[in-house]
C-alpha positions as CSV (number, residue, x, y, z in Angstrom):
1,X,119.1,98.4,97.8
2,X,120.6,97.2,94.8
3,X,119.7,97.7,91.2
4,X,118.6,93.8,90.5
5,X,116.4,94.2,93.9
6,X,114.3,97.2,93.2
7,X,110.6,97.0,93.8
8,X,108.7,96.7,90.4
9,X,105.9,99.5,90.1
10,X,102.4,98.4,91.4
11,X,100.4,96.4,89.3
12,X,97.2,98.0,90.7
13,X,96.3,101.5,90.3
14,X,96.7,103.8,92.8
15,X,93.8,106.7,93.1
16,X,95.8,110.3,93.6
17,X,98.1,111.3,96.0
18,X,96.7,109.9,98.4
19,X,97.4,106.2,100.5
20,X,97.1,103.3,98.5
21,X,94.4,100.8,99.9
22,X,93.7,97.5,99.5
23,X,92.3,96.9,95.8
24,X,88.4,96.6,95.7
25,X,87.3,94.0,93.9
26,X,86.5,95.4,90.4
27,X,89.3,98.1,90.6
28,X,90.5,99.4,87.1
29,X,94.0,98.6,86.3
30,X,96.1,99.7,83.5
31,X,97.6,102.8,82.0
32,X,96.5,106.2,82.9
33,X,96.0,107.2,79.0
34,X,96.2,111.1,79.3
35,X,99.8,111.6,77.6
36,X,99.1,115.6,78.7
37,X,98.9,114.7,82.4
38,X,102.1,113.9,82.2
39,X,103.7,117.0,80.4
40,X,101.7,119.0,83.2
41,X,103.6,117.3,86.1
42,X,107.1,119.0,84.7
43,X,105.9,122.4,85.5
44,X,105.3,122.1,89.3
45,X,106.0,120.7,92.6
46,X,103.8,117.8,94.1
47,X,102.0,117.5,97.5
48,X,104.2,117.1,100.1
49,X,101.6,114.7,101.6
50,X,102.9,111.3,103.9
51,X,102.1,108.6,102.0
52,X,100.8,105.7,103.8
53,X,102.2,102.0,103.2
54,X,100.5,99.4,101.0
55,X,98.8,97.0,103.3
56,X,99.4,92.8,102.3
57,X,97.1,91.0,99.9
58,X,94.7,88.7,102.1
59,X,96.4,85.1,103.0
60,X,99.0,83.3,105.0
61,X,102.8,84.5,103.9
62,X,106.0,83.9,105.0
63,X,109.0,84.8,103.4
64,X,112.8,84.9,105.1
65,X,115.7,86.1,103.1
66,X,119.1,86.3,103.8
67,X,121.9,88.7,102.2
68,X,125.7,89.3,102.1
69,X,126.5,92.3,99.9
70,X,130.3,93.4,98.8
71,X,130.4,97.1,97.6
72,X,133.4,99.1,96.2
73,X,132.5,102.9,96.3
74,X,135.6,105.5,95.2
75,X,134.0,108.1,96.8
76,X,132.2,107.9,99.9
77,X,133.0,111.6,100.9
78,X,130.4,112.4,98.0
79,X,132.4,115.7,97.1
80,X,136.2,116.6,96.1
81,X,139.1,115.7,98.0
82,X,139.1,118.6,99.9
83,X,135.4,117.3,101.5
84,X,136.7,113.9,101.7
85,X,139.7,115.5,104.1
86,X,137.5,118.0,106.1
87,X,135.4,115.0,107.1
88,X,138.4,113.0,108.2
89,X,137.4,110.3,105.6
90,X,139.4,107.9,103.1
91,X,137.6,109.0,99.3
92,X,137.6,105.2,98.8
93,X,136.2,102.1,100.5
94,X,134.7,99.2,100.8
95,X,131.0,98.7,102.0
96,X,130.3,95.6,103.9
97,X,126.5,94.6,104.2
98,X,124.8,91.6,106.1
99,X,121.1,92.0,106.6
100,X,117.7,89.8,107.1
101,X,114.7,91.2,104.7
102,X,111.2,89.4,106.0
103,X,107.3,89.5,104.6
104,X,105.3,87.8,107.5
105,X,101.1,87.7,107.1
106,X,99.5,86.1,109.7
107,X,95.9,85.6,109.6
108,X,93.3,85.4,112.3
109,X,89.8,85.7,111.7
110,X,88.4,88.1,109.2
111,X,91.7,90.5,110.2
112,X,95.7,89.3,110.0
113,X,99.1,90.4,111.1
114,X,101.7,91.9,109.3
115,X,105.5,92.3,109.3
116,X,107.8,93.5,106.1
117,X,111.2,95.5,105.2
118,X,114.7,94.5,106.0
119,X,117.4,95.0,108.8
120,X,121.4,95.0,108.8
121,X,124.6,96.6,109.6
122,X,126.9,98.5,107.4
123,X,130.5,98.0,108.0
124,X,133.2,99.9,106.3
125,X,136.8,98.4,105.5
126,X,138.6,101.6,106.5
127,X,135.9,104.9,107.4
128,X,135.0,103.1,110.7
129,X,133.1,106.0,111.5
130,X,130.1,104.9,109.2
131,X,129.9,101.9,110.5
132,X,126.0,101.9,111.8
133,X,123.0,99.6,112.1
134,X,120.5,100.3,109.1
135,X,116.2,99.5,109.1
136,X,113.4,99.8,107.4
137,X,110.3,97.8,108.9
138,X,106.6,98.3,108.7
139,X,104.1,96.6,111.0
140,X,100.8,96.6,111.4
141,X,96.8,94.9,111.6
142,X,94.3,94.8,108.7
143,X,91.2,93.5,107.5
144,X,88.0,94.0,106.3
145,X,84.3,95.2,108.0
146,X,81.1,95.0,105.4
147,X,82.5,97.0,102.3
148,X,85.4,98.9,104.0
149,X,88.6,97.4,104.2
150,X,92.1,99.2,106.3
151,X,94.2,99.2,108.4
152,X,96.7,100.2,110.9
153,X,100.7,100.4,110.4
154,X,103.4,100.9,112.3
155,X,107.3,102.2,110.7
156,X,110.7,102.6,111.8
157,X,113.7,103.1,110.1
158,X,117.1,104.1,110.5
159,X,120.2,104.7,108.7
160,X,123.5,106.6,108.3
161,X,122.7,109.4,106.0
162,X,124.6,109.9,102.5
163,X,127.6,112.2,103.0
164,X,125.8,114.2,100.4
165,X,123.1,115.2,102.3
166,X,125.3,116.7,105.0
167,X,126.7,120.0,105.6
168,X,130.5,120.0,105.5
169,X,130.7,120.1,109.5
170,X,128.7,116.5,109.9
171,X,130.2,113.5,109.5
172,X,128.3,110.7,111.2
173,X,124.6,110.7,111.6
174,X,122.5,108.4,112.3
175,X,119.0,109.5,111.3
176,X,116.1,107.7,112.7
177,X,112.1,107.7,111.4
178,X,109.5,105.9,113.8
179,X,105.6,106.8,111.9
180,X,102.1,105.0,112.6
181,X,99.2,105.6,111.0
182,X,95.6,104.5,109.6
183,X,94.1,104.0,106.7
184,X,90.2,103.0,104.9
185,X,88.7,102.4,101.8
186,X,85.4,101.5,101.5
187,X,83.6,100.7,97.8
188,X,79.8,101.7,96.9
189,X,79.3,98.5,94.6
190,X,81.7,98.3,91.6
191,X,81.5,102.6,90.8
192,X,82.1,104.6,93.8
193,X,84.9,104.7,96.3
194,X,86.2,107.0,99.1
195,X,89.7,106.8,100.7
196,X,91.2,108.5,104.2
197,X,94.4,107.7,105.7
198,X,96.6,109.7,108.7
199,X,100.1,109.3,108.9
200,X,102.6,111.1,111.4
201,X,106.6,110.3,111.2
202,X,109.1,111.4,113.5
203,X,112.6,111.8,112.1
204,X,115.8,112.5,114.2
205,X,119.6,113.3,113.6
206,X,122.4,112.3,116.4
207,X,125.2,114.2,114.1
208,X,125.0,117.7,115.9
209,X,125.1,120.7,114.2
210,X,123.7,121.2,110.9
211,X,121.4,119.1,110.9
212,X,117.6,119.6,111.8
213,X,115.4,116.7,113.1
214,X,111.4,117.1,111.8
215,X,107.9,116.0,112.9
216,X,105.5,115.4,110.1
217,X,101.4,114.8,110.5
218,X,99.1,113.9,107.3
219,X,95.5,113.3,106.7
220,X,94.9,112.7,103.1
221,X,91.3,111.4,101.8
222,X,89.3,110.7,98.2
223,X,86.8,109.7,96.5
224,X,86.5,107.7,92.8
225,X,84.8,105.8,90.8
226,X,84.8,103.4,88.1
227,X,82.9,103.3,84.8
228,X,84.3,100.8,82.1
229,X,83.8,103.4,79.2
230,X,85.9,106.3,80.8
231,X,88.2,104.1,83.1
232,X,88.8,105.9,87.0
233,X,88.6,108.6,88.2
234,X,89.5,110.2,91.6
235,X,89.3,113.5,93.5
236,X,91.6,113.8,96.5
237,X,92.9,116.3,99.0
238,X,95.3,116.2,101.7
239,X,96.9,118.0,104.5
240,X,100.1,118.0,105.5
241,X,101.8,119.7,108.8
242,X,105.8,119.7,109.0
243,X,107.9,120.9,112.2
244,X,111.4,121.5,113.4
245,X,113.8,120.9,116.0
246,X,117.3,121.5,116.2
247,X,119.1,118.3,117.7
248,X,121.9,120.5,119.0
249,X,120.5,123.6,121.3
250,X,124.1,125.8,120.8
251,X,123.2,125.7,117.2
252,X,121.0,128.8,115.6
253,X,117.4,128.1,115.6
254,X,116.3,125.3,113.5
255,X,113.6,126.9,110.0
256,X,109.8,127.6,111.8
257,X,108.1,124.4,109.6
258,X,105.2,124.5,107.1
259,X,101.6,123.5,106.3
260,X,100.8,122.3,102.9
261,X,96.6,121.7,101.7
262,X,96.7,119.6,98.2
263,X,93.7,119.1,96.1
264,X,94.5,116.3,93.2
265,X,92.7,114.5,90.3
266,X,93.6,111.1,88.9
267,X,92.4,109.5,85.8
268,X,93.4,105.8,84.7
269,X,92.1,103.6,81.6
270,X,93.0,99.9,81.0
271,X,94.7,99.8,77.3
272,X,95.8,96.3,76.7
273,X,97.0,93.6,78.1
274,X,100.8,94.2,79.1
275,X,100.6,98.3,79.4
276,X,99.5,99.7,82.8
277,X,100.8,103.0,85.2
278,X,99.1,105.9,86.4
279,X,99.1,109.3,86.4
280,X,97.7,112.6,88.4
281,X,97.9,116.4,88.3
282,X,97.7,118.2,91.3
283,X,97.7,121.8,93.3
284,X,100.1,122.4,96.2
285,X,100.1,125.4,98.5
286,X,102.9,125.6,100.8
287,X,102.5,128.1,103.7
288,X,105.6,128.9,105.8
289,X,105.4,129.9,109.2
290,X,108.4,131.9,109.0
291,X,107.5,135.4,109.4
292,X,108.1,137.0,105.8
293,X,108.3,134.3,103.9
294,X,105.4,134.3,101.1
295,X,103.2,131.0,100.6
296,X,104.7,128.6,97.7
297,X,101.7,127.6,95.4
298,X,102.4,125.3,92.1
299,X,101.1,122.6,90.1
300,X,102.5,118.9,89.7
301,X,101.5,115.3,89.8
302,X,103.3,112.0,89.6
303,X,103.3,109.5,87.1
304,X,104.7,105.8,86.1
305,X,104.3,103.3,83.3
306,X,104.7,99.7,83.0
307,X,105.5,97.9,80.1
308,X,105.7,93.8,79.6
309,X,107.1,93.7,76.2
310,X,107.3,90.1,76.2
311,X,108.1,87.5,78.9
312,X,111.2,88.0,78.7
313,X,111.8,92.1,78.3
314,X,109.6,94.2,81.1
315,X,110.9,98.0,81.5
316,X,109.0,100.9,83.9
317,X,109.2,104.1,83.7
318,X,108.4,106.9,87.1
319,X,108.2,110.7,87.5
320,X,107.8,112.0,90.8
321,X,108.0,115.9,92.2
322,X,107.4,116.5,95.6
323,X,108.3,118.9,98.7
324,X,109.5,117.3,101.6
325,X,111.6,118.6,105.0
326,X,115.1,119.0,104.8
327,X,117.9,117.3,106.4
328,X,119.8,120.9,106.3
329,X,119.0,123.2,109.4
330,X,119.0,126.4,107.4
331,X,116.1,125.8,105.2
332,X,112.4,125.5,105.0
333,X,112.2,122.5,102.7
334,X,113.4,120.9,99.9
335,X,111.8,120.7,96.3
336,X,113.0,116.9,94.6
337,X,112.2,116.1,90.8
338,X,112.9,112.9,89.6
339,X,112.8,110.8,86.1
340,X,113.8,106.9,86.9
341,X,113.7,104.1,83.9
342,X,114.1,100.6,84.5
343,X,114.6,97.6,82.1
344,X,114.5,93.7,83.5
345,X,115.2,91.0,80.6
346,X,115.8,87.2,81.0
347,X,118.3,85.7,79.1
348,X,118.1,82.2,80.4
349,X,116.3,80.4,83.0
350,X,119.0,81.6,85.5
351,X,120.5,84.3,84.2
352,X,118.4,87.6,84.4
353,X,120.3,91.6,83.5
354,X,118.7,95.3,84.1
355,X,119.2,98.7,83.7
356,X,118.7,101.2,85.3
357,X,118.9,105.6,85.0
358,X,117.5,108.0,87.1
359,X,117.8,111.9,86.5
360,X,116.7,114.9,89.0
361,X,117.0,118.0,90.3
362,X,116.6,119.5,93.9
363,X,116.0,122.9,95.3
364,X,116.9,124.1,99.0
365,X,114.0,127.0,99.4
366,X,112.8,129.4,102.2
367,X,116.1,130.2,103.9
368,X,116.4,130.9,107.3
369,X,119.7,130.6,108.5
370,X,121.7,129.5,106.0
371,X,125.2,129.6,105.4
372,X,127.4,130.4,102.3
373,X,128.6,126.4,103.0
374,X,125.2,125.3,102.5
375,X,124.2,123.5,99.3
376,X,121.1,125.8,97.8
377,X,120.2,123.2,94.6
378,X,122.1,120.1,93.1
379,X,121.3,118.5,90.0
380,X,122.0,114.8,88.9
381,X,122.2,111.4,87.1
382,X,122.9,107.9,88.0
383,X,123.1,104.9,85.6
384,X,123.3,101.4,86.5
385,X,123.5,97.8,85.3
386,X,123.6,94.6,86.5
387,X,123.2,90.7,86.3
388,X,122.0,87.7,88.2
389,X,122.2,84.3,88.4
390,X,120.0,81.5,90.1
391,X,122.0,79.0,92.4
392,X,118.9,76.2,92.5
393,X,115.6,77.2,93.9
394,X,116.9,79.5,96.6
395,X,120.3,81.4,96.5
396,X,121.5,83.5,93.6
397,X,124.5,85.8,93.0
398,X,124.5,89.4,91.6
399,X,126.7,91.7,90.2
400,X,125.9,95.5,89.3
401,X,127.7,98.7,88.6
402,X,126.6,101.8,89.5
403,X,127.7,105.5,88.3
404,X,126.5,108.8,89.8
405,X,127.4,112.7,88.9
406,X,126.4,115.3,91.4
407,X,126.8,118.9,90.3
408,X,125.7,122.0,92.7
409,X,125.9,125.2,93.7
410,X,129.4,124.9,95.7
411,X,132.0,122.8,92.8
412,X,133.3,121.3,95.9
413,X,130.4,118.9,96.6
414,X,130.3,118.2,93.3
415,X,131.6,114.7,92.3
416,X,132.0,111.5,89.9
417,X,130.6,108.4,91.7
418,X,131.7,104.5,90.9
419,X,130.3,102.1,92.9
420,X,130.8,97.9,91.9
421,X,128.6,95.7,94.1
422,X,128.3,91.5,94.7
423,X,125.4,90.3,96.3
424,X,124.4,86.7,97.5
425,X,120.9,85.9,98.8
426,X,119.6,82.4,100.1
427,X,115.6,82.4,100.5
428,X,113.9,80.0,103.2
C-alpha cells in the first residue's frame, strides 16, 4: 500500500482491545483525554488478541478501483550484499503491480452482504523468483436484531513475505491467512454496552525450512458505558490461543505455541470539534507451553490521535505494542512496538501531499531452536512523502518516496532502504 493510500484512523471510538462493532447510536467519539494512558503503553507489551474486522455502515455501496503501480526498490534482499547473493537475488529492482481493490454492500432485508480489500500480482523486472499473486479480502453478513447488532466475516490473504522476515536459507514464500469469525454488540439505551467477538486465522508458509506456519483462536468480549460528564468507558478481556506447525517435516520441531488471557480498560472523552483518538492500558499474561519456559506478564495498551487542523492540514498519530506469532521457526513469538505519524494537506483542488514516519522495535523471545543465523531483535525507521494529483472525477496519479533503516542483531541484515513509487488509479 502506498503512503497517499493509507487508511485514515477511525473516526469512531473503538472500546478496548477488543473487535470493533458497529457504532450504537449515541456512541462517544473524540479524544481519549488521559495524556498518562499513553505514557503507560511504553512500558509493556499489548494483548496478543485477533482483532476482528470493522463491519460496513448500513446502506447500498459499490465501489471498483483499478491500479497500476511502478516501484524502484535498491534493495529488495533487505540486508548487505552478501544476503542479496546467498539468496540468489539482484539488490535492485523494479516492482511491477496491477491489482483490483473493491467495497461491495449489498442489502437485503434488515441484514446485507459484504465484500472489501484488494487483489493483484507482483511482478519483478529481474528477481523473477518473487513474482507471486498478492490478497487481502474480507467477506461476510451483518445486521441488526432488537438492540444487538453483528456479524459474521470471512478473510483471506496472501502474499510473498518481506525478505526481511526470512531466515537467510528462504527465499520465496508465499504465506497465506484464511480467518472467519463472529462478532455482537448490543446497547442498554444510550449508557451500557457489552461486546463479544471469536476469531481464528490460519497462516501458512510454502518456502520450506525456516519458516513456521501458525493457528491462532480468539474470543475477546466487553462491556461500556457512556455518561456525557465522564465520556466512555470500557472493561474488556480476551483470550487468545496460538499454535505451530513446521511446513517442512526434515526441519527441527517447530516452538510448542502459547496462550495469552488480557484484561484491558479504555477511557474516551469528546474535546472539540476536530480532535478525536483513543486510548487503553492493558495486562497481558503470556503462558508458553514449552516446558521451562516461564510465563511473560506486562502491561501495555494502544493509542492514536486525530487531528483536523483545518480543511486543508489533517495529521494522525498511532502507538501500538503487541505479541504476535512469528514467521521464524525457532521462536515462541515476537514482541512489535510501533510509533507511526501521518500528515495529509491539500494544496489545490487536485493536488494533495503527505508525510509519513513510523519508528519500532521488535523482540524474537522464548527460543527453542534457534540458530546463531537467526535475527533475535531489530530496530527501525521509515520516512516517506508523497503527492497526488486528480485526473477529473475518477483517475489520479501519485508519486511517493520512501526510505527505511533496519539495524539488528546480525550487521548483515542490517540495511539502507530507497524505494520511489508511481501510481495511477481510475474509480468506476
Amino acid at each position: 500500500m502506498d503512503l497517499l493510500d493509507r487508511p485514515r484512523p477511525d473516526r469512531t471510538i473503538s472500546f478496548g482491545l477488543t473487535a470493533t462493532p458497529m457504532a450504537r447510536p449515541g456512541a462517544v467519539r473524540g479524544l481519549a483525554a488521559t495524556v498518562a494512558l499513553v505514557g503507560l503503553m511504553s512500558a509493556g507489551a499489548a494483548s496478543a488478541q485477533l482483532r476482528a474486522p470493522t463491519l460496513p455502515s448500513l446502506g447500498r455501496n459499490l465501489d471498483i478501483e483499478l491500479r497500476a503501480a511502478a516501484i524502484y526498490d535498491n534493495n529488495v534482499a533487505r540486508g548487505s550484499g552478501f544476503v542479496a547473493t546467498a539468496k540468489l537475488l539482484r539488490p535492485d529492482d523494479i516492482l511491477y503491480q496491477p491489482s483490483i481493490r473493491a467495497n461491495i454492500v449489498e442489502p437485503f432485508g434488515p441484514a446485507q452482504i459484504f465484500l472489501n480489500g484488494t487483489a493483484g500480482y507482483d511482478f519483478y523486472e529481474y528477481n523473477k523468483t518473487l513474482r507471486n499473486r498478492r490478497a487481502d479480502l474480507t467477506a461476510g453478513v451483518s445486521g441488526g436484531l432488537g438492540p444487538c447488532q453483528g456479524g459474521l466475516t470471512a478473510g483471506y490473504s496472501t502474499h510473498q513475505s518481506d525478505q526481511g522476515d526470512l531466515p537467510l536459507g528462504t527465499t520465496k514464500n508465499l504465506q497465506t491467512t484464511k480467518s472467519y469469525g463472529a462478532q455482537m454488540s448490543c446497547s442498554e439505551g444510550r449508557s451500557l454496552g457489552e461486546q463479544i467477538s471469536y476469531q481464528k486465522a490460519d497462516s501458512t508458509n510454502d518456502g520450506g525450512r525456516g519458516v513456521v506456519n501458525s493457528n491462532q483462536t480468539g474470543v475477546n468480549g466487553g462491556l461500556s458505558y457512556n455518561n456525557k460528564l465522564i465520556g466512555s468507558i470500557s472493561l474488556n478481556g480476551g483470550y487468545t490461543k496460538v499454535e505451530y506447525v513446521a511446513p517442512d517435516p526434515l526441519a527441527p520441531p517447530p516452538p510448542a505455541g502459547y496462550n495469552s488471557l488480557n484484561v484491558g480498560l479504555s477511557w474516551s472523552r469528546p474535546i472539540g470539534q476536530r480532535l478525536n483518538g483513543s486510548a487503553s492500558i492493558s495486562y497481558s499474561k503470556t503462558h508458553s507451553k514449552q516446558p521451562g519456559v516461564s510465563d511473560y506478564a506486562t502491561w501495555g495498551g494502544q493509542g492514536s490521535l486525530f487531528y483536523r487542523i483545518n480543511p486543508r492540514l489533517q495529521a494522525s498519530l498511532a502507538y501500538d505494542r503487541s505479541i504476535a506469532p512469528t514467521v521464524q521457526q525457532g521462536f515462541g513469538f515476537a514482541i512489535l512496538q510501533s510509533v507511526s505519524l501521518d500528515a495529509r494537506y491539500t494544496l489545490t483542488r487536485r493536488l494533495k501531499t503527505s508525510f509519513g514516519a513510523r519508528w519500532y522495535t521488535r523482540d524474537y523471545l522464548n527460543p527453542t531452536t534457534a540458530r546463531a543465523t537467526d535475527i533475535t531483535r531489530d530496530n527501525g525507521n521509515e520516512l516517506s512523502t508523497g503527492i497526488s494529483m486528480s485526473l477529473g472525477k475518477t483517475a489520479s496519479i501519485a508519486l511517493d518516496v520512501r526510505r527505511a533503516v533496519r539495524n539488528t542483531n546480525l550487521t548483515v541484515f542490517n540495511y539502507t532502504d530507497y524505494r520511489v513509487g508511481v501510481t495511477a488509479t481510475k474509480t468506476f
